[in-house]
C-alpha positions in Angstrom: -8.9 12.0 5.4 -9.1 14.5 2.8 -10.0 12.9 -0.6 -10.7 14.0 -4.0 -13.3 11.9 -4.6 -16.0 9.1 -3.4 -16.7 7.0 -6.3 -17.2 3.7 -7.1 -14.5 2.8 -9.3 -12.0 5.6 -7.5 -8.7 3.6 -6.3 -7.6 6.2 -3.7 -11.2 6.1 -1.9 -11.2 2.3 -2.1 -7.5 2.2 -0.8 -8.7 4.1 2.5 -11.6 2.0 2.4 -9.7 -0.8 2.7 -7.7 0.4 5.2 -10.3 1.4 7.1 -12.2 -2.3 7.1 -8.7 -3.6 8.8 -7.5 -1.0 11.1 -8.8 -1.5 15.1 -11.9 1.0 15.1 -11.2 1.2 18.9 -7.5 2.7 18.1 -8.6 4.8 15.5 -11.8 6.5 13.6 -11.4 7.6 10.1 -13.8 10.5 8.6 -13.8 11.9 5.1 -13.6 15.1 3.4 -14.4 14.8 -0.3 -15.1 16.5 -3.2 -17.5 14.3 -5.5 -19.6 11.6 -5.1 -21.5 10.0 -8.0 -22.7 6.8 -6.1 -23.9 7.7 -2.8 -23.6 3.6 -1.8 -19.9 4.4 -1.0 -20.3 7.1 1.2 -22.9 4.8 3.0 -20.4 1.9 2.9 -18.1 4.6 4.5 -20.3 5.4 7.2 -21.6 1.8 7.9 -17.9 1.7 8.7 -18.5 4.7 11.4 -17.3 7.2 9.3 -18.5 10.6 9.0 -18.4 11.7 5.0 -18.5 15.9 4.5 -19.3 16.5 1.0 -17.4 19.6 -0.2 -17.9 21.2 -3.4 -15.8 21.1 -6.6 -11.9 22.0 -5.3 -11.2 25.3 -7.0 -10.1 28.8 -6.3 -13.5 29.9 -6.7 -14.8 27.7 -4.4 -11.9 27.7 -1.5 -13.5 30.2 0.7 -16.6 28.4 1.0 -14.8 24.8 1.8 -12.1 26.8 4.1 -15.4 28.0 6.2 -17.1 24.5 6.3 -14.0 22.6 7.1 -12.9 24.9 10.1 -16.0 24.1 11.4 -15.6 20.4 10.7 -12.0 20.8 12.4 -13.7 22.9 15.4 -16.3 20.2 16.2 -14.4 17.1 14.9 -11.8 16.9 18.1 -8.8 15.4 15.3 -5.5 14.2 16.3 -4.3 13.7 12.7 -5.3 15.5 9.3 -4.2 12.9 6.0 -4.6 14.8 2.9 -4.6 12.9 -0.3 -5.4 16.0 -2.3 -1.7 17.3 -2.5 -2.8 20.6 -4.9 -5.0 21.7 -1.6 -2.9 20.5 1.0 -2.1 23.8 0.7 -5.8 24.9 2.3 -6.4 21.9 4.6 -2.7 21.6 6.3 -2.7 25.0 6.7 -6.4 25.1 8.8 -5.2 22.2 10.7 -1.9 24.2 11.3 -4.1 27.5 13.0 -6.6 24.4 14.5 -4.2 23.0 16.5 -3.6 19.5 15.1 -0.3 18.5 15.4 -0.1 15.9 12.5 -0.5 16.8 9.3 0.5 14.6 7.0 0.8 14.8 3.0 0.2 12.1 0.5 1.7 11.6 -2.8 -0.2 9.5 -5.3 1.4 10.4 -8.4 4.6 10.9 -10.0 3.6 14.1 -12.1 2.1 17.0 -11.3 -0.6 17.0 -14.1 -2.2 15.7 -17.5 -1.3 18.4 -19.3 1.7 21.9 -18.9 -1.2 24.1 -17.9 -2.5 22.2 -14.8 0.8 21.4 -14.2 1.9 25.1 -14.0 -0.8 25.5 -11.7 -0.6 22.6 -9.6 3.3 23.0 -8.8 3.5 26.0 -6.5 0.1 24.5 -4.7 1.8 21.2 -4.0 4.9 23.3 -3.0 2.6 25.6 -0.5 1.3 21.9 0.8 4.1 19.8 1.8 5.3 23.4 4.1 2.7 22.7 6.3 3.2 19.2 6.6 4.6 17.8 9.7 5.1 14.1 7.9 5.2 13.2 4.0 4.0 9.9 2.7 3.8 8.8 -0.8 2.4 5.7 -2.4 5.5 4.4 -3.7 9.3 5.2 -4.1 8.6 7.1 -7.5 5.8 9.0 -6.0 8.2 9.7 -3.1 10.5 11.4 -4.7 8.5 13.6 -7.0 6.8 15.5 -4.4 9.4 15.3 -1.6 12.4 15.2 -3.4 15.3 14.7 -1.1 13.1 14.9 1.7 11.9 11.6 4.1 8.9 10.1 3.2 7.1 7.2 4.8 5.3 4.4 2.3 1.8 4.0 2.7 1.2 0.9 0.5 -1.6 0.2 -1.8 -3.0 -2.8 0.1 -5.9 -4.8 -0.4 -7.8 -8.0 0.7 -6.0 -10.7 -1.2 -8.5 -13.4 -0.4 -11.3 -11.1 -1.6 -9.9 -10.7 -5.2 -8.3 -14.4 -6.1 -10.1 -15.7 -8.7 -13.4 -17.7 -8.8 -14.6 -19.7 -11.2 -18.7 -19.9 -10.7 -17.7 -15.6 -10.5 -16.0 -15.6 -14.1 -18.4 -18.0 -15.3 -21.6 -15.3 -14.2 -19.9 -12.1 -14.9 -19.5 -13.5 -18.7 -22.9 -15.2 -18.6 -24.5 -11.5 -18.2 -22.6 -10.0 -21.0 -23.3 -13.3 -23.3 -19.2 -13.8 -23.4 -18.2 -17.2 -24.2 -14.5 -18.2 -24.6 -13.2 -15.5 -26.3 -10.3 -14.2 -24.9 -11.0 -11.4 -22.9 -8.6 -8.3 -22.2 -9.9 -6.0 -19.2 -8.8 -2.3 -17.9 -9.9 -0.5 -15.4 -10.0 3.3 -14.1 -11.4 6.7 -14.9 -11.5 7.4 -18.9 -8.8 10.4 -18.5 -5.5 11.3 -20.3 -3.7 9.8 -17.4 -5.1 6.3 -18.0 -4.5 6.2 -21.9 -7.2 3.8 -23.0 -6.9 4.8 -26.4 -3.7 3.6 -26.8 -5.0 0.4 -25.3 -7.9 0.1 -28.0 -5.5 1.3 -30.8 -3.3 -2.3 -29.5 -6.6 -4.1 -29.4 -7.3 -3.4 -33.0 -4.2 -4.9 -33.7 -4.9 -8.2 -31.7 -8.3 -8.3 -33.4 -5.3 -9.5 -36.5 -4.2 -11.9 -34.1 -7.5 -13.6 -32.1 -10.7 -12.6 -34.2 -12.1 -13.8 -31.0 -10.9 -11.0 -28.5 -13.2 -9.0 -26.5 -12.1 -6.2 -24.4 -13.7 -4.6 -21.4 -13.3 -1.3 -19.9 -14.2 -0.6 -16.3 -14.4 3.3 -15.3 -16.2 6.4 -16.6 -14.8 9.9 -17.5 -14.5 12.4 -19.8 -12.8 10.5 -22.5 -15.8 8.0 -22.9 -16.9 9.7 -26.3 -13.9 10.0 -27.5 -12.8 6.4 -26.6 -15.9 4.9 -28.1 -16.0 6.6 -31.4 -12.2 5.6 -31.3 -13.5 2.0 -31.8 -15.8 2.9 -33.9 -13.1 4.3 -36.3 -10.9 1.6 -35.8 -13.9 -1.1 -36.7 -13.5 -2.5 -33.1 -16.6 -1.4 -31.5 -18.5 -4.6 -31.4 -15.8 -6.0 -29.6 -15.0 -3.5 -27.0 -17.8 -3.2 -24.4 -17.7 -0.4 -22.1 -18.9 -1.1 -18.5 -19.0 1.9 -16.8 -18.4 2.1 -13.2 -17.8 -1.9 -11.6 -18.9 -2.2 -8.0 -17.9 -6.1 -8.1 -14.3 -6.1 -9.2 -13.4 -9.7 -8.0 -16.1 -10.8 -10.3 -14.6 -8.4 -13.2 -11.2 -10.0 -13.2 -12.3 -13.2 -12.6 -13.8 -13.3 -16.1 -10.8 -12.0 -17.8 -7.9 -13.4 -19.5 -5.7 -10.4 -19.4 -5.4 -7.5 -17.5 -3.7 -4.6 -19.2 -2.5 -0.9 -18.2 -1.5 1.3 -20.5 -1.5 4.5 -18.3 1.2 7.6 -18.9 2.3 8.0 -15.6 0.5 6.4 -12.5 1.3 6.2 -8.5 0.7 3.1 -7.8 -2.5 1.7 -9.3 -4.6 -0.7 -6.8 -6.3 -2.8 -9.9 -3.1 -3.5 -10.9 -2.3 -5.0 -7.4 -6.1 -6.6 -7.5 -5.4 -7.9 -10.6 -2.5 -9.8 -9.9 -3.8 -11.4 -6.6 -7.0 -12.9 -8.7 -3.9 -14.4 -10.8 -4.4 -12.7 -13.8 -1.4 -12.4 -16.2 -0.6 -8.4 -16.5 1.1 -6.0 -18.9 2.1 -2.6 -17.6 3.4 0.1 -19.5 7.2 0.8 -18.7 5.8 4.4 -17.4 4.3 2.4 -14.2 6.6 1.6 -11.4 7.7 -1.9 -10.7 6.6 -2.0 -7.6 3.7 -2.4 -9.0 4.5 -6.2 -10.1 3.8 -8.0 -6.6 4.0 -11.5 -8.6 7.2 -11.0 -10.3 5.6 -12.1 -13.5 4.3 -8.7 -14.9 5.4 -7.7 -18.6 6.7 -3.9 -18.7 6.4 -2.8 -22.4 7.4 0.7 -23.6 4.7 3.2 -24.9 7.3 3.8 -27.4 7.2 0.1 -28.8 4.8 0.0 -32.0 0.9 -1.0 -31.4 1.6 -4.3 -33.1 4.1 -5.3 -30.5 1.6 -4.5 -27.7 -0.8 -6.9 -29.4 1.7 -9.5 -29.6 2.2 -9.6 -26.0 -1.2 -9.6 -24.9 -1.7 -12.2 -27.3 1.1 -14.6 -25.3 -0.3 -14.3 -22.1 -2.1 -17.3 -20.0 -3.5 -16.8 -16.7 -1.2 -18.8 -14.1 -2.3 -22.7 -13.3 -1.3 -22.2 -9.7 -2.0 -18.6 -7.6 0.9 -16.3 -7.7 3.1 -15.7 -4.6 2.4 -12.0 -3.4 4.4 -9.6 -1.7 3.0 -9.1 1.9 3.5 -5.6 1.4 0.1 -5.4 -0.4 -1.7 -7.2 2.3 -4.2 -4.9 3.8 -3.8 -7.5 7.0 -0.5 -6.7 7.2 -0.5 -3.1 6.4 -3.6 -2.1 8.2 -1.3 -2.7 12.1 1.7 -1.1 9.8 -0.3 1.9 9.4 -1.2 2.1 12.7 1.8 2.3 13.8 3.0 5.1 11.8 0.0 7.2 13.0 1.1 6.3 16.7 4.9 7.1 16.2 4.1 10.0 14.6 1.4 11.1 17.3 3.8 10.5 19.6 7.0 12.4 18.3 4.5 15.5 17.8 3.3 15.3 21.2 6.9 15.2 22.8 8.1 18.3 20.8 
């Protein structure tokens, strides 16, 4: 598994995580190749899992010849059948060494339906996820959307973002402690989570928060992640005379207990994959509201709201300001159930194994 990151708060590290808590360990081993790790209690979570974690440096052209050397010697000792790269602008490096090492699948992961944040990365990134998917012998994506911006025309298999739906449905005595430590009451409490980044677009979020403030003078909201927008984002509030009422957690290891003490979970992202806390959130039977920039197979309740980023702050605020959390758990999709798509994924490793094998 190639990964960007190890983090805490990371959804496509959790998402593997996940999987690999629910595969059969005795059908197949996961390790990890990755290129940060701020809390070194995931990679230990990883390898408590019997997983090997190989910590590469930062993922730039500077840097390629040193991870090209330690990962053909990771290949060279690791005895690999499959190589599952979730870093599609370095697929380029790591399909390629698994191409010359011998490993017959090679697969390449989308997780996002645009190449970059900004023109610049993405007039980097696009001939390096180009260079990638040639060496791929399979594509897989995270949804349709994701699909079809990396692939195209081409096949693709869904890998979907699954997760434990037992472990995330919502608790009471949980809500009741997580607001307990951050002396919440009954306000209403909105809740985000994921790295402070362009991507994400929390400001936009606070700017529709300040407007609710009009609304509920009792609104708190809560943002989960850290990043390089966290300045930014907090002297945001500060400028928009919200700051006492926005409370920035940083990293949350205990997500259950996170959504179980909100009232509303919101997204307000530019473009996105498919995000995992939006699936979490639904399954601890929190009411959502998506921006109309996030696919909708991302609603796995049929009861998310999808509001354009176009549609004035004020708007936003008034339908956050609607929203109840459901009397009775939502009926999910199974195709989110990391039961389910644990054997699923199996199964697509085999077939794919096997129609490599036979060539």
């Amino acid at each position: 598994m190639i990964l960007p990151t190890m983090n805490v708060s990371g959804g496509i590290e959790n998402l593997f995580l996940n999987y690999l808590r629910h595969i059969d360990r005795d059908r197949y081993a996961f390790d990890f190749v990755v290129h940060e790790m701020n809390d070194i209690s995931v990679g230990k979570m990883a390898e408590g899992l019997g997983a090997k974690v190989f910590l590469m440096p930062h993922f730039s052209l500077k840097t390629a010849g040193t991870i090209k050397e330690k990962y053909k010697r990771i290949l060279s000792f690791g005895n690999y059948d499959i190589v599952h790269s979730s870093m599609a602008n370095a697929s380029f490096l790591y399909l390629s060494e698994a191409k010359k090492a011998g490993i017959l699948v090679r697969i390449q992961h989308s997780h996002q339906d645009h190449a970059a944040d900004n023109t610049l990365h993405a007039i980097r990134n696009i001939p390096l996820l180009k260079m990638g998917n040639s060496y791929a012998t399979v594509n897989a994506a995270c949804s349709e959307n994701a699909g079809r911006f990396l692939f195209r025309e081409k096949p693709f298999f869904v890998i979907n973002n699954a997760i434990d739906y037992k472990k995330f449905s919502f608790d009471e005595e949980k809500r009741s402690e997580f607001r307990k430590r951050y002396s919440i009451g009954n306000e209403f409490v909105v809740g985000t989570a994921g790295r402070l980044c362009t991507q994400k677009n929390q400001a936009h979020l606070i700017r529709d928060f300040a407007e609710l403030k009009g609304l509920m003078p009792n609104a708190l909201l809560l943002i989960a992640g850290e990043g390089e927008k966290k300045d930014f984002l907090q002297l945001l509030s500060a400028e928009l005379s919200v700051s006492n009422s926005v409370i920035f957690l940083g990293p949350v290891k205990d997500m259950p207990s996170f959504l179980s003490a909100l009232d509303c979970f919101v997204f307000t992202s530019l473009y996105e994959g498919l995000p995992v806390s939006g699936v979490e959130a639904q399954a601890n039977g929190l009411p959502c509201v998506f921006s109309d920039s996030i696919t909708r197979e991302a609603d796995i309740s049929g009861s998310v709201d999808f509001v354009s980023l176009e549609k004035p702050h004020s708007f936003w605020a008034k339908v956050i300001a609607e929203e109840k959390r459901y009397e009775k758990p939502p009926v999910l999709s199974d195709r989110f159930d990391i039961k389910v798509q644990a054997e699923r994924l199996m199964d697509f490793y085999d077939q794919q194994f096997s129609l490599q094998t036979s060539i």
